[in-house]
N, C-alpha and C positions, 0 to 999 in steps of 0.2 A: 063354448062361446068364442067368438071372432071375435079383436076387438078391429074396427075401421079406423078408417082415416078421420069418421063422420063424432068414432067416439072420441076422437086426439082432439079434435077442436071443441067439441064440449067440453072437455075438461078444461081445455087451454081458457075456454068461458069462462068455467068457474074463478079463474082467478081476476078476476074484474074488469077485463076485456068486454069489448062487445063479439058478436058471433063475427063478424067482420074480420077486424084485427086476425081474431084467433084464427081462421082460416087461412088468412095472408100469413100467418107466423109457422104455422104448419108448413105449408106448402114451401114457404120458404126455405126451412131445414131439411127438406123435403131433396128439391132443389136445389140445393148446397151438395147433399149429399152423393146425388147424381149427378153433377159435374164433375165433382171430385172426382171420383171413380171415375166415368167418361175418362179424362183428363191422364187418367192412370195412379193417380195420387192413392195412397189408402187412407182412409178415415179410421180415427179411430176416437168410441165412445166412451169414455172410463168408467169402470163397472159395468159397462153392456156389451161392448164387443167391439170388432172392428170389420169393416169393410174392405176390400180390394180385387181387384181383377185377375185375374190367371187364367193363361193363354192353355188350351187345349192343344196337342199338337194334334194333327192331322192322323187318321186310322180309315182302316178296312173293318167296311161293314157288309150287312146285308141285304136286299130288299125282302123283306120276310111275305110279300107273296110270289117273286120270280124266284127267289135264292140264287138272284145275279148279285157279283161281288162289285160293292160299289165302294168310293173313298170319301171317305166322310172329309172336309176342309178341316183346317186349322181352326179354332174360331175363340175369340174374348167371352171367357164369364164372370159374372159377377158373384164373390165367395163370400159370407158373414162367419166369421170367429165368434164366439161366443169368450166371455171373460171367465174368470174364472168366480166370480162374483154371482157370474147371474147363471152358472153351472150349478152352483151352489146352494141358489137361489130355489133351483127349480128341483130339487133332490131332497131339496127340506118339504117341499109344499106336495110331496105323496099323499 
């Protein structure tokens, strides 16, 4: 099972919000969380994990149909840490 973004605002519903709200309230942490990072900040979730960016340097690659050597740029990704909480979490629930 996938859970969506569609299931985070139902639940956010259930707590006595209208579907409204709850979507605005989503998106907003959402939101939050993707500027930060943009921004280069790390986020970080207590007991879920943390966010943050780290720079790729720059490599030699291939085009795997000429096997001309090409250079790949430098480029920003976005990394999730996992806590040790929800490691834990997820090794129990086998």
């Amino acid at each position: 099972m996938t859970v969506t973004k569609a299931d985070l605002i139902s639940e956010v519903a259930k707590l006595g919000v209208t579907e409204k709200t709850a979507r605005k309230a989503v998106q907003l942490v959402i939101d939050l969380i993707v500027d930060a990072i943009k921004s280069g900040e790390k986020v970080q979730l207590s007991n879920f994990g943390n966010f943050r960016i780290k720079k790729r340097r720059a490599r030699k690659g291939r085009n795997p149909q000429t096997g001309a050597a090409v250079m790949i740029p430098e480029k920003r990704v976005p990394v999730f840490r996992a806590s040790e909480r929800l490691k834990q979490a997820v090794q129990a629930g086998k």
